[in-house]
Predicted model as a PDB file, atoms N, CA, C, CB and O in Angstrom, pLDDT in the B-factor column:
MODEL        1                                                                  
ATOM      1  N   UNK A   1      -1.166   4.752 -70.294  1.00 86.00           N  
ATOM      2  CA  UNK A   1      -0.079   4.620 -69.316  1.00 86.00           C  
ATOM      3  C   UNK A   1      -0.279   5.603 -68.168  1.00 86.00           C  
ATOM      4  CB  UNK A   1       1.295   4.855 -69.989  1.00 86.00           C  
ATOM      5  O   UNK A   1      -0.141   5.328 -66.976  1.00 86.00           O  
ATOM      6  N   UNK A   2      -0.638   6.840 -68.704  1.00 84.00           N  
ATOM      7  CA  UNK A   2      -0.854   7.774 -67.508  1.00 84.00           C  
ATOM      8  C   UNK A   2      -2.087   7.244 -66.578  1.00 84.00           C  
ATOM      9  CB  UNK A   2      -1.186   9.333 -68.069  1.00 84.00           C  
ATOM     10  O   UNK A   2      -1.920   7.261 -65.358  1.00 84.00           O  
ATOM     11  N   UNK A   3      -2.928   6.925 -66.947  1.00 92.00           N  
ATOM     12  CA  UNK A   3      -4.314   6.694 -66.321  1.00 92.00           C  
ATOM     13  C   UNK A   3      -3.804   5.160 -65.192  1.00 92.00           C  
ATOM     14  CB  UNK A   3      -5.785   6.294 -67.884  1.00 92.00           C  
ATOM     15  O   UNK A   3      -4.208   4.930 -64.052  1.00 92.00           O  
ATOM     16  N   UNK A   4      -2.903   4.409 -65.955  1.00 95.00           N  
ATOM     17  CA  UNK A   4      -2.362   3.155 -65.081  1.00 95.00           C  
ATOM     18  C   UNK A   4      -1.494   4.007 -64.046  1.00 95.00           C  
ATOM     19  CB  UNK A   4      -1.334   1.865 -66.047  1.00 95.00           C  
ATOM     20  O   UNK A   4      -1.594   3.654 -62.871  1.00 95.00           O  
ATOM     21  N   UNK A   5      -0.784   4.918 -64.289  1.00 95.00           N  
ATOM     22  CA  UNK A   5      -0.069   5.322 -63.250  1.00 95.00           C  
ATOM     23  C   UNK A   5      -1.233   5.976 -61.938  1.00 95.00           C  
ATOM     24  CB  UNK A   5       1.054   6.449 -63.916  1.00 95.00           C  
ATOM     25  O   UNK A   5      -1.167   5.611 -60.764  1.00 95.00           O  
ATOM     26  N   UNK A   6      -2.034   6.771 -62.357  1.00 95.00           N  
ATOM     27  CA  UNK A   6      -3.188   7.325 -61.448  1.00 95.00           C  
ATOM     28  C   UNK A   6      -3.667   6.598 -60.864  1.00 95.00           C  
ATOM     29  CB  UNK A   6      -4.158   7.893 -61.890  1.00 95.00           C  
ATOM     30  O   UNK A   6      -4.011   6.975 -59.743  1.00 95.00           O  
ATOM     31  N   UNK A   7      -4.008   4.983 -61.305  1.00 96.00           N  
ATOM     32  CA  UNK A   7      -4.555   4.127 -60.677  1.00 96.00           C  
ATOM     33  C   UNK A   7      -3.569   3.371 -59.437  1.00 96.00           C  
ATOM     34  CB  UNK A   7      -5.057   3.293 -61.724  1.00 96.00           C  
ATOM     35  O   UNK A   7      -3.751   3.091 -58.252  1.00 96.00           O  
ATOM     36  N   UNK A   8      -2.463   3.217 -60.389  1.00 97.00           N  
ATOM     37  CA  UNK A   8      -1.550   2.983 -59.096  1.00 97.00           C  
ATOM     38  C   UNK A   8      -1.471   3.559 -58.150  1.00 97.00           C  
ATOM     39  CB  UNK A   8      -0.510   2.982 -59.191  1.00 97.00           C  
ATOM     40  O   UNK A   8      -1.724   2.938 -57.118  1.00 97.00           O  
ATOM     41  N   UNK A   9      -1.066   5.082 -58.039  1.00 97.00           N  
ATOM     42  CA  UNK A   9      -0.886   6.047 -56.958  1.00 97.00           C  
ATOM     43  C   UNK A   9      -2.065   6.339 -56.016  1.00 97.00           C  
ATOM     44  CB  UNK A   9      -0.493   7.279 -57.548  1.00 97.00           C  
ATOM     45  O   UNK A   9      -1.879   6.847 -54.911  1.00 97.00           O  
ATOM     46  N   UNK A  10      -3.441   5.963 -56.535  1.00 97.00           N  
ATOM     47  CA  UNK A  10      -4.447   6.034 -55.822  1.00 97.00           C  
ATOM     48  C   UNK A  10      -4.368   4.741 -54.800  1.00 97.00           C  
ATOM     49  CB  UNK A  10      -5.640   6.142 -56.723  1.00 97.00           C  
ATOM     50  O   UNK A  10      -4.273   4.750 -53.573  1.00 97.00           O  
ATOM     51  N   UNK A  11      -4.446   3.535 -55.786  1.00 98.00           N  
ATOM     52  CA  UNK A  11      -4.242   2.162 -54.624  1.00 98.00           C  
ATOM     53  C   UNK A  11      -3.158   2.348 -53.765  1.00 98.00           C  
ATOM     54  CB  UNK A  11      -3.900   0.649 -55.317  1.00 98.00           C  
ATOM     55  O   UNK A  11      -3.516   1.885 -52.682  1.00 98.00           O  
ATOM     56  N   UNK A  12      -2.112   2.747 -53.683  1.00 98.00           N  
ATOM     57  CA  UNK A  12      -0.703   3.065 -52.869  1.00 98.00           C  
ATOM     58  C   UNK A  12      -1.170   3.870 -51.884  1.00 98.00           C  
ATOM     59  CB  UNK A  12       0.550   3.841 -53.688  1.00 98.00           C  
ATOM     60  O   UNK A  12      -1.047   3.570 -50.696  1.00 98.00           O  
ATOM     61  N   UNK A  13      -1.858   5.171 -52.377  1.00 98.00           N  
ATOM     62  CA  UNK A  13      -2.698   6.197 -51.110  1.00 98.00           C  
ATOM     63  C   UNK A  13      -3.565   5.457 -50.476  1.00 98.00           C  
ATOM     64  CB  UNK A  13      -3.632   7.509 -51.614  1.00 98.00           C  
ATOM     65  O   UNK A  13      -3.842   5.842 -49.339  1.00 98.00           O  
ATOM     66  N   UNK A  14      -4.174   4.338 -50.931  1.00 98.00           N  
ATOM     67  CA  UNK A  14      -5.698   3.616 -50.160  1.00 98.00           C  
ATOM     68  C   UNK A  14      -4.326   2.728 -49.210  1.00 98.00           C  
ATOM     69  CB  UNK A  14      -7.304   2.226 -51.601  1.00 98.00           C  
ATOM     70  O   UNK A  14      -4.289   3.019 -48.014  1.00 98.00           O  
ATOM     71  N   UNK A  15      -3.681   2.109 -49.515  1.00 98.00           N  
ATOM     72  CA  UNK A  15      -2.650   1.339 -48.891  1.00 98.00           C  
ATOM     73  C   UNK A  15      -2.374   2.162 -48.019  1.00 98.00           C  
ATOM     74  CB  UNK A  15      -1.523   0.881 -49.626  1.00 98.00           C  
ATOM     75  O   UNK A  15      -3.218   2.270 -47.129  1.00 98.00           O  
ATOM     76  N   UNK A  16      -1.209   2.984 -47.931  1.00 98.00           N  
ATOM     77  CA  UNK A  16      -0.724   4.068 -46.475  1.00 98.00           C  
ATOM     78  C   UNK A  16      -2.051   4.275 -45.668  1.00 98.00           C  
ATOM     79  CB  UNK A  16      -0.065   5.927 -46.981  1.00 98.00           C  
ATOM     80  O   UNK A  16      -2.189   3.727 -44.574  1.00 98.00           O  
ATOM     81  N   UNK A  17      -2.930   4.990 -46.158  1.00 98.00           N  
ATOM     82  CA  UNK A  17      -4.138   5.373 -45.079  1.00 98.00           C  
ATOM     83  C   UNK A  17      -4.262   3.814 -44.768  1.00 98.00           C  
ATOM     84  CB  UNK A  17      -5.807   6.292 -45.760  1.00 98.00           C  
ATOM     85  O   UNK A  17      -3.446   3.570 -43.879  1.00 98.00           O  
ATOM     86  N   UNK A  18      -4.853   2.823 -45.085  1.00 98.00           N  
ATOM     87  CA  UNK A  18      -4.799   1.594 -44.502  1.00 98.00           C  
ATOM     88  C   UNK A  18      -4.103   1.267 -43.518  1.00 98.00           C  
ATOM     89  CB  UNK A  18      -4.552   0.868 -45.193  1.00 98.00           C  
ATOM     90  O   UNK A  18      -4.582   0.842 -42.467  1.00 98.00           O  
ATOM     91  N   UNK A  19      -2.798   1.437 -43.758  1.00 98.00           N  
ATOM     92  CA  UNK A  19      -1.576   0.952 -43.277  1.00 98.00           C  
ATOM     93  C   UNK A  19      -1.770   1.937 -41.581  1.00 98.00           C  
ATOM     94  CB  UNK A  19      -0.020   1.407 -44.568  1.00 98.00           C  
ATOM     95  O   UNK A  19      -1.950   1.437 -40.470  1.00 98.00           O  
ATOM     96  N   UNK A  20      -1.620   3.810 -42.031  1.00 98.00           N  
ATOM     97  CA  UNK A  20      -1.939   4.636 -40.783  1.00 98.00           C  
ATOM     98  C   UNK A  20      -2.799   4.241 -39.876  1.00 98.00           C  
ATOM     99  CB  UNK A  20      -2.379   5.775 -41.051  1.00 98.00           C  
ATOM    100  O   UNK A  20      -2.418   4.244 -38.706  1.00 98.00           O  
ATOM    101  N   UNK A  21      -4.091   3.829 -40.176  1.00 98.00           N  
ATOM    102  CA  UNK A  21      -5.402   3.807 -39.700  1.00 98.00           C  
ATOM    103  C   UNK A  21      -4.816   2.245 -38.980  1.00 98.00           C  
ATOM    104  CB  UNK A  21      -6.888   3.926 -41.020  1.00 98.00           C  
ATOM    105  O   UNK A  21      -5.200   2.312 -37.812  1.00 98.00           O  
ATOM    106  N   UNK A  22      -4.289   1.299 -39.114  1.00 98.00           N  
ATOM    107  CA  UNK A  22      -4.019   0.308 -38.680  1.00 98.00           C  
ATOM    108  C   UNK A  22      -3.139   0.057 -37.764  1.00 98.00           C  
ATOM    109  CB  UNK A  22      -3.876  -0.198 -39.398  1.00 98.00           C  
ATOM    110  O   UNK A  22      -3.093  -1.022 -37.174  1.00 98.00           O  
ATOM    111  N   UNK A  23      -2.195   1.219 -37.507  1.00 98.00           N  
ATOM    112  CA  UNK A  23      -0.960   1.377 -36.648  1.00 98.00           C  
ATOM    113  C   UNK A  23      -1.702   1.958 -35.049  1.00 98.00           C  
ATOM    114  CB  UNK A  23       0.287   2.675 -37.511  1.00 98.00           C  
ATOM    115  O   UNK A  23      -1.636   1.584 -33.878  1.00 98.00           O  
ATOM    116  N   UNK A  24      -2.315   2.922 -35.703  1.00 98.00           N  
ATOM    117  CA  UNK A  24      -2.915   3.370 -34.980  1.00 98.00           C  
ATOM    118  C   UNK A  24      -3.695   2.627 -34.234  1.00 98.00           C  
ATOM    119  CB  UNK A  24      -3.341   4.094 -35.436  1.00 98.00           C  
ATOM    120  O   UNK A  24      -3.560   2.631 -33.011  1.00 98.00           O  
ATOM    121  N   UNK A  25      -4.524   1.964 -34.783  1.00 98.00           N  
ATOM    122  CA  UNK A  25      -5.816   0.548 -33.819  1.00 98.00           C  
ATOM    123  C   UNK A  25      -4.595   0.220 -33.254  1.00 98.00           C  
ATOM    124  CB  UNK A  25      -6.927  -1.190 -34.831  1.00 98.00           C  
ATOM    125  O   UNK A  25      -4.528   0.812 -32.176  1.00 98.00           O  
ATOM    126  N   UNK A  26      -3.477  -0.513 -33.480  1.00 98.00           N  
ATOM    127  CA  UNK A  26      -2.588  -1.437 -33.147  1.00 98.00           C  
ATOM    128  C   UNK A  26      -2.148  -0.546 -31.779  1.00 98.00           C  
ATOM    129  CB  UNK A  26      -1.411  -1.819 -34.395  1.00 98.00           C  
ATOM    130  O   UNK A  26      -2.131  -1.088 -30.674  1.00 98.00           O  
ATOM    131  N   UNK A  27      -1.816   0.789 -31.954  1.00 98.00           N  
ATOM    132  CA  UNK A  27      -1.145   1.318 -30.715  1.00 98.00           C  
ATOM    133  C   UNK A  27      -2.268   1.750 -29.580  1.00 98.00           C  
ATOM    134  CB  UNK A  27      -0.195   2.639 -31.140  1.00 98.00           C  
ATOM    135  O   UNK A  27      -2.054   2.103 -28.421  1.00 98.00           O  
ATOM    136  N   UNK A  28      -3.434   1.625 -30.219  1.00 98.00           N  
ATOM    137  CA  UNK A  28      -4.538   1.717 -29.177  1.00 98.00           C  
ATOM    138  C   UNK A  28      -4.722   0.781 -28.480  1.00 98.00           C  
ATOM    139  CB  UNK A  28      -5.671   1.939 -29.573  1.00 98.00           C  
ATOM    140  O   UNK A  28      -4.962   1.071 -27.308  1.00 98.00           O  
ATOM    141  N   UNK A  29      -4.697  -1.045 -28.917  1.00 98.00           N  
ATOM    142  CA  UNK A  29      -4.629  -1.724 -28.526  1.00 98.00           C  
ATOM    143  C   UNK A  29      -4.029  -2.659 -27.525  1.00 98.00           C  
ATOM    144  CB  UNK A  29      -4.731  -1.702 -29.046  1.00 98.00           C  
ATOM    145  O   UNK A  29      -4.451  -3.470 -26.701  1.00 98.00           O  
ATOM    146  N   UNK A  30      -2.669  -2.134 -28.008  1.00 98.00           N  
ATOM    147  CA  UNK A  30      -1.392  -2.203 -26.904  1.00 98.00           C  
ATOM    148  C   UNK A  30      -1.848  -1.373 -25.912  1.00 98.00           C  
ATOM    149  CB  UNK A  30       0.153  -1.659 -27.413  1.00 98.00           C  
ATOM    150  O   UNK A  30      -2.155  -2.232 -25.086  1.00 98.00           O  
ATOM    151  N   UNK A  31      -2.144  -0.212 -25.338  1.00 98.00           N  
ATOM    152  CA  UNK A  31      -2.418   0.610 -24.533  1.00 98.00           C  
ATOM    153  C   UNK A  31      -3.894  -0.040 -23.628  1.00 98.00           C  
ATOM    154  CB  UNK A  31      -2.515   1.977 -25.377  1.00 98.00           C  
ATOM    155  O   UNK A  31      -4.148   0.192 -22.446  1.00 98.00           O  
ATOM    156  N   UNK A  32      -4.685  -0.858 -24.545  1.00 98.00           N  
ATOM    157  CA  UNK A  32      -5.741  -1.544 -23.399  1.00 98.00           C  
ATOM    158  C   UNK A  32      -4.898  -2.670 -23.042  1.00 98.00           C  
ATOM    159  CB  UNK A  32      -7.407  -2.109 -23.972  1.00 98.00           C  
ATOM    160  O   UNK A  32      -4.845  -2.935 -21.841  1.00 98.00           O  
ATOM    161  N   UNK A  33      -4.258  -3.352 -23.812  1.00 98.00           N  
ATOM    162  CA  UNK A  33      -4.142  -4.554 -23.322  1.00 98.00           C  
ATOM    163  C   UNK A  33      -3.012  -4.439 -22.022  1.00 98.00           C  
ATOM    164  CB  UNK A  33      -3.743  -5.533 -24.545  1.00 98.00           C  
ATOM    165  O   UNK A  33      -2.910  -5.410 -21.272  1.00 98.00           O  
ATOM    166  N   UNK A  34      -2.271  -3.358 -21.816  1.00 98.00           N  
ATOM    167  CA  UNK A  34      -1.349  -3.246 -20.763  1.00 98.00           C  
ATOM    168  C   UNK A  34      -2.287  -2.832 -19.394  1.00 98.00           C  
ATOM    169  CB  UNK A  34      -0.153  -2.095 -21.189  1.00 98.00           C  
ATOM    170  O   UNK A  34      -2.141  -3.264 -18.250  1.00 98.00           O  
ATOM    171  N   UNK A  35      -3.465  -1.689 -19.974  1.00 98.00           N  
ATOM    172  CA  UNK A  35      -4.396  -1.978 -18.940  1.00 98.00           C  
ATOM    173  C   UNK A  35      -4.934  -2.482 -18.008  1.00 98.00           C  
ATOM    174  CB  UNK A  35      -4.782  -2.050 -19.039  1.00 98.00           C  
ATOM    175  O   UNK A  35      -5.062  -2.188 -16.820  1.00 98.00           O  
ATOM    176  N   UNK A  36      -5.521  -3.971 -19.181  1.00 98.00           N  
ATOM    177  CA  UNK A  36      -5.979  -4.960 -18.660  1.00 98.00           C  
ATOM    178  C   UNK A  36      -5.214  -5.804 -17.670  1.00 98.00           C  
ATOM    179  CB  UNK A  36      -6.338  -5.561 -19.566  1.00 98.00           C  
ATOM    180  O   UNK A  36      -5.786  -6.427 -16.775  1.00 98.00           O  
ATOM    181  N   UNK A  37      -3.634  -5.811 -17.890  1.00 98.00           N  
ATOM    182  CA  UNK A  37      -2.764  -6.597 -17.873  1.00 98.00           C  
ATOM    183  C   UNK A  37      -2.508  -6.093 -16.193  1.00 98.00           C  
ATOM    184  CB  UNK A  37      -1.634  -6.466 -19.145  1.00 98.00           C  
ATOM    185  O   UNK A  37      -2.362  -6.840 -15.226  1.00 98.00           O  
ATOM    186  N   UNK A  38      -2.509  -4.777 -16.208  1.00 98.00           N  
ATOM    187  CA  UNK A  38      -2.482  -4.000 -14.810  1.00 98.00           C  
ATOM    188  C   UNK A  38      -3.797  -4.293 -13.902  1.00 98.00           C  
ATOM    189  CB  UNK A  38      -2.406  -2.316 -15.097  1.00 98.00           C  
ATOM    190  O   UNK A  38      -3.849  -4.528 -12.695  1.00 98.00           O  
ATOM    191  N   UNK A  39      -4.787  -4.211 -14.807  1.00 98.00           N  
ATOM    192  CA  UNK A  39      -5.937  -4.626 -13.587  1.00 98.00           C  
ATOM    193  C   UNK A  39      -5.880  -5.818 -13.436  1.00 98.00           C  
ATOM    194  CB  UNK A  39      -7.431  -4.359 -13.788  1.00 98.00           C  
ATOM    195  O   UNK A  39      -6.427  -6.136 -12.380  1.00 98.00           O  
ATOM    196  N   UNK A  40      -5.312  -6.998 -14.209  1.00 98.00           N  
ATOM    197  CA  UNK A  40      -5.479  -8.768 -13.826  1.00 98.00           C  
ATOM    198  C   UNK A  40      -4.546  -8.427 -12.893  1.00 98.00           C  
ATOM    199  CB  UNK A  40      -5.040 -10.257 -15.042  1.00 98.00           C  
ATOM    200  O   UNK A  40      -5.189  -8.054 -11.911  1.00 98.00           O  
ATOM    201  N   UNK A  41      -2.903  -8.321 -12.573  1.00 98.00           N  
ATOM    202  CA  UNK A  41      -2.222  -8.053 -11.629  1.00 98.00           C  
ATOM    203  C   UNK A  41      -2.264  -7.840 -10.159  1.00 98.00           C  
ATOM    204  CB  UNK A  41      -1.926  -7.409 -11.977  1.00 98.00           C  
ATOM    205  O   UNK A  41      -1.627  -8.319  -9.220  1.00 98.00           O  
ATOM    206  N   UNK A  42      -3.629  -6.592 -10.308  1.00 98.00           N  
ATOM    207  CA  UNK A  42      -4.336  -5.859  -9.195  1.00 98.00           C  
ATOM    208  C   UNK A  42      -5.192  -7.245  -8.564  1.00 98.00           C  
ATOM    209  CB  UNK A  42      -5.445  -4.398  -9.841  1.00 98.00           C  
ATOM    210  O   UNK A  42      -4.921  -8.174  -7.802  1.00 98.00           O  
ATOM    211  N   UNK A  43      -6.437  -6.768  -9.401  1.00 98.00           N  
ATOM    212  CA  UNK A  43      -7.081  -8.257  -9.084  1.00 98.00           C  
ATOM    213  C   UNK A  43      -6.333  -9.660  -8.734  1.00 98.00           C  
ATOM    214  CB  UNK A  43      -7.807  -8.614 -10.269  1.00 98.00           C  
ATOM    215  O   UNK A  43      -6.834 -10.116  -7.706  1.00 98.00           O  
ATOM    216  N   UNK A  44      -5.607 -10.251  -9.093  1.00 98.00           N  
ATOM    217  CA  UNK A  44      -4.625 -11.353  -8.863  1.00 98.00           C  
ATOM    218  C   UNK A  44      -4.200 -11.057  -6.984  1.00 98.00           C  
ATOM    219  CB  UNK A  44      -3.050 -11.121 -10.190  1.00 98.00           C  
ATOM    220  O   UNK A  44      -4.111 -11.821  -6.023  1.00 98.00           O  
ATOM    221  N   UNK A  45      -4.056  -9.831  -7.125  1.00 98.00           N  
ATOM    222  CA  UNK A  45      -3.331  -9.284  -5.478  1.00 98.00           C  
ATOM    223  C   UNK A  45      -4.183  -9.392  -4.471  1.00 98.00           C  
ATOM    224  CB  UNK A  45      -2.883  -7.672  -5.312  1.00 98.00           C  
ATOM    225  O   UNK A  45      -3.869  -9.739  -3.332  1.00 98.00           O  
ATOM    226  N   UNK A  46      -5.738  -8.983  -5.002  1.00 98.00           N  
ATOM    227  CA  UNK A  46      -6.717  -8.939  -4.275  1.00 98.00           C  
ATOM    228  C   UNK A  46      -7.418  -9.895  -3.721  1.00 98.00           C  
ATOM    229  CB  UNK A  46      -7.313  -8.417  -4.726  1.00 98.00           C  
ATOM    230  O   UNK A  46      -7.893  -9.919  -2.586  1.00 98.00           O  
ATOM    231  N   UNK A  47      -7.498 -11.088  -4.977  1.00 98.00           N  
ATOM    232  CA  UNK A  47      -7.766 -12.838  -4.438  1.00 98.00           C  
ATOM    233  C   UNK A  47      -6.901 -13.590  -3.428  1.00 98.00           C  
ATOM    234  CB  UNK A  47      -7.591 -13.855  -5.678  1.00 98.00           C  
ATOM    235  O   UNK A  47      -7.279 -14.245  -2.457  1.00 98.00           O  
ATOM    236  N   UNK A  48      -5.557 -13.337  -3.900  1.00 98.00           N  
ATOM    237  CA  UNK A  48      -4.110 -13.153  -2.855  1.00 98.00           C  
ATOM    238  C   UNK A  48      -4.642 -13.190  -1.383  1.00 98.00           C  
ATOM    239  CB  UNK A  48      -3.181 -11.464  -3.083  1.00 98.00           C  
ATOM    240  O   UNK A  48      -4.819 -14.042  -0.512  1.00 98.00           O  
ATOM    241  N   UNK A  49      -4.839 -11.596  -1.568  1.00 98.00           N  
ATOM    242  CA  UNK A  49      -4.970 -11.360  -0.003  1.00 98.00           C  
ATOM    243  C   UNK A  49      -6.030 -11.917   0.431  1.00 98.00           C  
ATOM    244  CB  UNK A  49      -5.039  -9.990   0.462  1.00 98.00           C  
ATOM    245  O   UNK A  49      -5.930 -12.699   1.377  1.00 98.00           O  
ATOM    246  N   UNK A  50      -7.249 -11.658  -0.136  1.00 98.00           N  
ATOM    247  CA  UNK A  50      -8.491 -12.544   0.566  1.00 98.00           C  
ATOM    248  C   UNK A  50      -8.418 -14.207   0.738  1.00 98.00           C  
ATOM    249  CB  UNK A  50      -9.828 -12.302  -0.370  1.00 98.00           C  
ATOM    250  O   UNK A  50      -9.112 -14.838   1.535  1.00 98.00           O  
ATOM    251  N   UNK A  51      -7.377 -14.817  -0.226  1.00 98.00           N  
ATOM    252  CA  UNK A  51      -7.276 -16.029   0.360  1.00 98.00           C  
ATOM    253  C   UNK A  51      -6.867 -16.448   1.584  1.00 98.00           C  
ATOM    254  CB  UNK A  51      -6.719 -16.558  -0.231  1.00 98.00           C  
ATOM    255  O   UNK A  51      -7.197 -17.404   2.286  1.00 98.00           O  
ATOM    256  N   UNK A  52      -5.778 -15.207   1.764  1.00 98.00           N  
ATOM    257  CA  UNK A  52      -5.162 -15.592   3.078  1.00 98.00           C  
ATOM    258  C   UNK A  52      -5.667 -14.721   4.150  1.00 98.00           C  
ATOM    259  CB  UNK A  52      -3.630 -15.511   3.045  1.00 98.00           C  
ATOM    260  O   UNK A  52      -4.903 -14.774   5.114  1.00 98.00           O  
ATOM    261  N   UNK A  53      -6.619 -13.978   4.333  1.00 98.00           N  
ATOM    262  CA  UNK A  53      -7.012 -13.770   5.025  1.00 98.00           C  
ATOM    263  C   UNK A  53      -8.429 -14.760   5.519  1.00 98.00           C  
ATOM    264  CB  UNK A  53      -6.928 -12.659   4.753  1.00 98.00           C  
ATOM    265  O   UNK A  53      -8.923 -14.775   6.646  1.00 98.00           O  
ATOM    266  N   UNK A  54      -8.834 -15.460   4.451  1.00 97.00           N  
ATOM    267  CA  UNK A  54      -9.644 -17.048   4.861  1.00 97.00           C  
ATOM    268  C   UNK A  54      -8.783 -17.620   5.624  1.00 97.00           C  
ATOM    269  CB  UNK A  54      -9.999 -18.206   3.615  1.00 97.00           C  
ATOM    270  O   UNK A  54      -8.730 -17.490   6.847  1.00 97.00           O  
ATOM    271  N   UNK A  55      -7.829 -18.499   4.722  1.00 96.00           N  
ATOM    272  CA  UNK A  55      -7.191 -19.075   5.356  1.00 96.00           C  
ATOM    273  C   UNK A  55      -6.562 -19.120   6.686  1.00 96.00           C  
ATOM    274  CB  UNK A  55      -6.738 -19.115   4.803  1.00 96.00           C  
ATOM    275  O   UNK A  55      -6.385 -20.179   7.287  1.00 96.00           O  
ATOM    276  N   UNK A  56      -6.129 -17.628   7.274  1.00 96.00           N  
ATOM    277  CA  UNK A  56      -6.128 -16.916   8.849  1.00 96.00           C  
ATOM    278  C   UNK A  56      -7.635 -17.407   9.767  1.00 96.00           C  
ATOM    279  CB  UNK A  56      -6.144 -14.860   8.622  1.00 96.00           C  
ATOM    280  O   UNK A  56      -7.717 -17.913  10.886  1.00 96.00           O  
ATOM    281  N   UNK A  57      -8.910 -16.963   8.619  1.00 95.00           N  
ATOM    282  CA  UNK A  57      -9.643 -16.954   9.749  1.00 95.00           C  
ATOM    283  C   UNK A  57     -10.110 -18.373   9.969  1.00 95.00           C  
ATOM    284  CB  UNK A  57     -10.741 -15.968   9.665  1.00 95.00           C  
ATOM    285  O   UNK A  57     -10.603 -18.752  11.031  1.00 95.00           O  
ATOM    286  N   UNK A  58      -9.880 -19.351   8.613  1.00 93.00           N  
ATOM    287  CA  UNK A  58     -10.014 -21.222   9.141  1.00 93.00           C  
ATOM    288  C   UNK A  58      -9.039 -21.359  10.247  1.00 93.00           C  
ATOM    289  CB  UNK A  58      -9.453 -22.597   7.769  1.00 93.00           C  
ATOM    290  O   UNK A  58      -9.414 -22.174  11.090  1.00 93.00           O  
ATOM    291  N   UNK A  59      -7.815 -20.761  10.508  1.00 93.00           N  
ATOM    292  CA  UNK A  59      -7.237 -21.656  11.574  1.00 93.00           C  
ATOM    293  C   UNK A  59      -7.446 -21.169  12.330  1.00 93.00           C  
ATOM    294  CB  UNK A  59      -6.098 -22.043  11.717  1.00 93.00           C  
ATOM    295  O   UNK A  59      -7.106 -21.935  13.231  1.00 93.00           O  
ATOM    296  N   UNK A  60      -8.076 -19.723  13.079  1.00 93.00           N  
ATOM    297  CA  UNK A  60      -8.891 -19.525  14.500  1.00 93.00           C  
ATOM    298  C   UNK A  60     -10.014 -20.578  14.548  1.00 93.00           C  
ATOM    299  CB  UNK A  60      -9.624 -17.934  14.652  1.00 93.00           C  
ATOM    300  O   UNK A  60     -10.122 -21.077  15.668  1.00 93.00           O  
ATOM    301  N   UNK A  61     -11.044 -21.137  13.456  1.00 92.00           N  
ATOM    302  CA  UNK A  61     -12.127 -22.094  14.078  1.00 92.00           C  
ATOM    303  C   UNK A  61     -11.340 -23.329  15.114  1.00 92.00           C  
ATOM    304  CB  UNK A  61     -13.036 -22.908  12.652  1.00 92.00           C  
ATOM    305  O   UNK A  61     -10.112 -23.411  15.090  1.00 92.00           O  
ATOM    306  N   UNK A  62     -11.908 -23.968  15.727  1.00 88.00           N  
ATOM    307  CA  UNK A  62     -11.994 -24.759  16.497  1.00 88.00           C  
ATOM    308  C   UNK A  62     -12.186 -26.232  15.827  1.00 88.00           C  
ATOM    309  CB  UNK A  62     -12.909 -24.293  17.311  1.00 88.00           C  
ATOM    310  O   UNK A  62     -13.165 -26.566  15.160  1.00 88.00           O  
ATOM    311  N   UNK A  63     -10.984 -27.102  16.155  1.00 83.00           N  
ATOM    312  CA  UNK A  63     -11.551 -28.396  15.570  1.00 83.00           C  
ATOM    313  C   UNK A  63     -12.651 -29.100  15.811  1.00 83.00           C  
ATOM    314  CB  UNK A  63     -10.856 -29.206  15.705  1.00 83.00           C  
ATOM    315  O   UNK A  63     -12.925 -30.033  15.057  1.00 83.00           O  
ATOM    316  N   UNK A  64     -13.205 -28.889  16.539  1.00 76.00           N  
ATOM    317  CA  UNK A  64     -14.653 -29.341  16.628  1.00 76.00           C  
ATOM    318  C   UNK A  64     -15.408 -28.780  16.212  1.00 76.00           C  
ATOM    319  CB  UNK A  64     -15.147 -29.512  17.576  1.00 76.00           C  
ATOM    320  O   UNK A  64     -16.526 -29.295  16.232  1.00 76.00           O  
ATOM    321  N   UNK A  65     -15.281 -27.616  15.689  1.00 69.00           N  
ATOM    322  CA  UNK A  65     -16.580 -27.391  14.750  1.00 69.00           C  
ATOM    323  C   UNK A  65     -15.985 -27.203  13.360  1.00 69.00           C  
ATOM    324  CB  UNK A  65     -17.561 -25.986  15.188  1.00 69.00           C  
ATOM    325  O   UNK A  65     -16.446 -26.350  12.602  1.00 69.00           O  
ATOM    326  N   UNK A  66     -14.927 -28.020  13.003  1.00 59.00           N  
ATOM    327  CA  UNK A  66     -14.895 -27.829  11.236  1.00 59.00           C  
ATOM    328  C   UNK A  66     -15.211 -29.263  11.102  1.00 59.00           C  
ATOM    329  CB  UNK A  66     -13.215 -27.272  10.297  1.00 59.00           C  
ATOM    330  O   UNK A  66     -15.329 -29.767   9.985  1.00 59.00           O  
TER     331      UNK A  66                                                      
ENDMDL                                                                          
END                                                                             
């Protein structure tokens, strides 16, 4: 009985460290993915503007040459 209890309390300790070690990835993860989420945003702003700054410089051409 004692030796079943040791075994238990060991798998329960492998569990928590599991469990720690996993919270942790998890809160690392959240922290890139808001990252990322900030640079698509950025980027998103940046296609933005360069579209319309095409789009500005198509309507200076001249209809005869588009």
């Amino acid at each position: 009985l004692f030796r079943s209890l040791q075994d238990l309390e060991g798998k329960v300790q492998a569990l928590v460290e599991v469990c720690q070690r996993l919270r942790g990835e998890n809160h690392e993860l959240r922290q890139q993915l808001a990252v990322a989420h900030n640079d698509n945003a950025r980027l998103n702003e940046k296609v933005s503007v360069a579209a319309q700054r095409i789009d500005a410089l198509l309507q200076t051409i001249p209809e005869s040459l588009s």
